[in-house]
C-alpha beads as a LAMMPS data file, in Angstrom:
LAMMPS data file: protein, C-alpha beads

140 atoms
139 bonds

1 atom types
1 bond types

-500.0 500.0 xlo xhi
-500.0 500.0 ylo yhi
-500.0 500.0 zlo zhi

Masses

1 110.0

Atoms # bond

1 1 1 267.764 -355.227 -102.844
2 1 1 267.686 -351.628 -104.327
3 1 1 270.682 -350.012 -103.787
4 1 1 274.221 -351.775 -102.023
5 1 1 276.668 -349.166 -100.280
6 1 1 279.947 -350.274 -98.360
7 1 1 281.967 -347.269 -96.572
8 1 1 285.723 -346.731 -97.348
9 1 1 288.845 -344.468 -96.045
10 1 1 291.509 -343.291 -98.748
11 1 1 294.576 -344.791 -97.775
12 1 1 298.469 -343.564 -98.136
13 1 1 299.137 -345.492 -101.061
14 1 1 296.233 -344.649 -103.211
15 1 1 296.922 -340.875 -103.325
16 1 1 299.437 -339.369 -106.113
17 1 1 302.242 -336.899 -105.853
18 1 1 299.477 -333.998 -106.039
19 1 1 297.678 -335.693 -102.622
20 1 1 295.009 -336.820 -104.181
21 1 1 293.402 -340.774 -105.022
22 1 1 294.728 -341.755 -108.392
23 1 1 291.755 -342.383 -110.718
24 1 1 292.787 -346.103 -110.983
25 1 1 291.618 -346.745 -107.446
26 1 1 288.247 -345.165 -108.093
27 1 1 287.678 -348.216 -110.246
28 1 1 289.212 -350.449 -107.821
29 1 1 286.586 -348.782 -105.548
30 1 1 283.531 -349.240 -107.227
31 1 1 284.765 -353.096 -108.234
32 1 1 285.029 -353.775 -104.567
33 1 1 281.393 -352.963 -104.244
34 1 1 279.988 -354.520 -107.118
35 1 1 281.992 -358.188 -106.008
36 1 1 280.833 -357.406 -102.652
37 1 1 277.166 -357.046 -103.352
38 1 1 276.826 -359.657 -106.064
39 1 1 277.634 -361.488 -102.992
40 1 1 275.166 -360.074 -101.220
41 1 1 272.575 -361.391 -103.179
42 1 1 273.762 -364.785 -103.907
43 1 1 276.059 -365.023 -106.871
44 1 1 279.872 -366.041 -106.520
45 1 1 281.664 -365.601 -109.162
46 1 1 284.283 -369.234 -108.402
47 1 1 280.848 -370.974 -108.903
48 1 1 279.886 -369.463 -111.601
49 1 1 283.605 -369.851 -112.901
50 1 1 283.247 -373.544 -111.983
51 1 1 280.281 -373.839 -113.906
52 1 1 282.035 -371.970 -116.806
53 1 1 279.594 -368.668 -116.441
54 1 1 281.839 -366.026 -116.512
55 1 1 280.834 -362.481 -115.328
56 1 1 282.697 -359.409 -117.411
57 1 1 282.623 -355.881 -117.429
58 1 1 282.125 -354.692 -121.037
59 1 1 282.170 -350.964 -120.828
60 1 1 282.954 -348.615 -117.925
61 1 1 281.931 -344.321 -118.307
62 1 1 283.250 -342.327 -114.635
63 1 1 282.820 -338.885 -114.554
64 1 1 285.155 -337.316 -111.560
65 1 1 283.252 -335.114 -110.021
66 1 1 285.690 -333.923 -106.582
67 1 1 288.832 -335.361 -105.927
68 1 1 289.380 -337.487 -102.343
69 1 1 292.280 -337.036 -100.698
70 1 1 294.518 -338.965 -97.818
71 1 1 292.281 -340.351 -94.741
72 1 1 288.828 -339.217 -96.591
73 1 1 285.689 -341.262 -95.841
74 1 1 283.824 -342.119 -98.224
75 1 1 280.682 -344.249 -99.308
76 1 1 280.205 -346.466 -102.650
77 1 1 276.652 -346.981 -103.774
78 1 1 276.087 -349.956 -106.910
79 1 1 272.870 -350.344 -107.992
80 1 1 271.803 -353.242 -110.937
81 1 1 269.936 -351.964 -113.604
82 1 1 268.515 -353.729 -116.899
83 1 1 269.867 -353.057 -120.145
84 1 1 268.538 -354.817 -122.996
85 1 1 268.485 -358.495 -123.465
86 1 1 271.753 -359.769 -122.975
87 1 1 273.600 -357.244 -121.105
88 1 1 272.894 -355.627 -116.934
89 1 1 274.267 -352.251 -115.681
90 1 1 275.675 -351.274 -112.148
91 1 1 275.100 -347.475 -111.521
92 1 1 277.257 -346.399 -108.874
93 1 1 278.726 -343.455 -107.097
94 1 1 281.209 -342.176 -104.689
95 1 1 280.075 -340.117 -101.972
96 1 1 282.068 -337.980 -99.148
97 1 1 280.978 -339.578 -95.408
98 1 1 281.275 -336.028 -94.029
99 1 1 279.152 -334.167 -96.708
100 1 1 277.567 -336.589 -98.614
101 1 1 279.179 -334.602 -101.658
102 1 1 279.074 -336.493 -105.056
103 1 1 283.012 -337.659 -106.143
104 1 1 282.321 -339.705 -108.679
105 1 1 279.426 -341.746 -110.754
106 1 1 279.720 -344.155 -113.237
107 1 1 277.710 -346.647 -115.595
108 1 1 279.159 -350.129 -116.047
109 1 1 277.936 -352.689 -118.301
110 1 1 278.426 -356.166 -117.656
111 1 1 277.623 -359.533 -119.151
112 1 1 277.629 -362.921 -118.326
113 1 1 279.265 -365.491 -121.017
114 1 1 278.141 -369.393 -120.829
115 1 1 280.836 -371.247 -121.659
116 1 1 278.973 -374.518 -121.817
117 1 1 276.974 -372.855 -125.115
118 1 1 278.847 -371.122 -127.505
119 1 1 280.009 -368.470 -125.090
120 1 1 277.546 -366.982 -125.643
121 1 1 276.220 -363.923 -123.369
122 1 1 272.996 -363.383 -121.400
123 1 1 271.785 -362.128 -117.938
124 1 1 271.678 -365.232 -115.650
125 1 1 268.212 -365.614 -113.874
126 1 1 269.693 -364.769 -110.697
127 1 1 270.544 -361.291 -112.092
128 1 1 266.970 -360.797 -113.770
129 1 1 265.190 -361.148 -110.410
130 1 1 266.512 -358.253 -109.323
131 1 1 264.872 -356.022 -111.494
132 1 1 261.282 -355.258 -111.539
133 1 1 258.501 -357.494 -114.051
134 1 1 259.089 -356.271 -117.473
135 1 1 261.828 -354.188 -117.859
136 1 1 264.582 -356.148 -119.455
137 1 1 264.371 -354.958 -122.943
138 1 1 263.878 -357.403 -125.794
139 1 1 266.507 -356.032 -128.012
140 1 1 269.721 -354.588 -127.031

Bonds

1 1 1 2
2 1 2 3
3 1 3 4
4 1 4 5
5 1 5 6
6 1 6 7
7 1 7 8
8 1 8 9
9 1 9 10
10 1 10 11
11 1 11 12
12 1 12 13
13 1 13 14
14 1 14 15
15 1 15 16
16 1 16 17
17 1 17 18
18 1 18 19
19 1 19 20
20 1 20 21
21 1 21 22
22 1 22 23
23 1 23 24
24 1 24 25
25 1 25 26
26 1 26 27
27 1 27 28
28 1 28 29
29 1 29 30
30 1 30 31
31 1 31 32
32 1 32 33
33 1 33 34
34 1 34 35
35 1 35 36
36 1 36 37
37 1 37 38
38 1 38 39
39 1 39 40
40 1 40 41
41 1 41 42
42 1 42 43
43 1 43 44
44 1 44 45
45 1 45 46
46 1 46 47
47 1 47 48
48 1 48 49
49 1 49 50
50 1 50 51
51 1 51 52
52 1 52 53
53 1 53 54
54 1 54 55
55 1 55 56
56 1 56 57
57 1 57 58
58 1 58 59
59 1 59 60
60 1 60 61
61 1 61 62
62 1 62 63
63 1 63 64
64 1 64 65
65 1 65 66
66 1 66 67
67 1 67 68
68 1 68 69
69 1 69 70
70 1 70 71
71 1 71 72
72 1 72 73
73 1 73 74
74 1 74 75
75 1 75 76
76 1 76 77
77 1 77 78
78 1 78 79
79 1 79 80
80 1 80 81
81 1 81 82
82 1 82 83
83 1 83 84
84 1 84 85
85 1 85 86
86 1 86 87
87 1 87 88
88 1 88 89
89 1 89 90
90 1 90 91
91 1 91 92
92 1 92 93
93 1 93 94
94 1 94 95
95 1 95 96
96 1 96 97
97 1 97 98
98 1 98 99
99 1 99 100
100 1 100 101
101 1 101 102
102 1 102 103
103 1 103 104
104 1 104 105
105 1 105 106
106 1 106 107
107 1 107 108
108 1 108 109
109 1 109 110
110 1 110 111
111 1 111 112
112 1 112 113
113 1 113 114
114 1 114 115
115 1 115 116
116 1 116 117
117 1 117 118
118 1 118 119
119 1 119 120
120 1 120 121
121 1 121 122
122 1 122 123
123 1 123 124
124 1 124 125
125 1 125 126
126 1 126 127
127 1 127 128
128 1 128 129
129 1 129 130
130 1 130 131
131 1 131 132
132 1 132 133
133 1 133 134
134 1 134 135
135 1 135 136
136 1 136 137
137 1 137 138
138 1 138 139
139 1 139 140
């Protein structure tokens, strides 16, 4: 799978007192989507929890682009991407439904710590087979 997207609407309780979406909810957003297409191809993160793999975010860089506002429809786009040895990306936006105008992008780094070895972090096979032969780096 290349890119995920899932559509939203703002809702009354995620706009401030100047009507627009807090920036917490943008990250609440673009979570939502990553869970939701992890999903999508295969990986839950109670089994992996079971198993004592846990998935983390490890860095997060948004840029706000437009601001959305009550009732707006949007889109959220997360695409995986490799980066380095031990550690996988999401690059995702926010995009208006009516205009396709860009609200937001981000970068998010994520890793995945075994438990059952020294907690020590890696990208789980299931996560390398989504990115092309050869491109996981071999240092980070």
């Amino acid at each position: 799978m290349d890119t995920y997207k899932i559509e939203f609407e703002v809702r009354d309780n995620e706009v401030d007192i100047q009507g627009v979406v807090n920036n917490a909810n943008y990250f609440v957003y673009m979570a939502h989507t990553r869970h939701k297409y992890l999903k999508e191809i295969g990986i839950s993160f109670s089994a992996m929890s079971e198993e004592k793999q846990f998935l983390f975010l490890i860095s997060s860089n948004i840029e706000f682009k437009k601001p959305l506002k009550a009732e707006d429809k949007f889109y959220v786009t997360c695409k995986m991407v490799p980066e380095g040895r031990i550690r996988f990306a999401f690059d995702q936006e926010i995009r208006s439904l009516d205009d396709d105008a860009l609200i937001a992008k981000a970068y998010n780094i994520g890793v995945c710590v075994d438990g059952n070895n020294r907690n020590r972090p890696y990208v789980p096979e299931i996560i390398q087979k989504q990115f092309p032969p050869a491109t996981i780096a071999s240092n980070d």
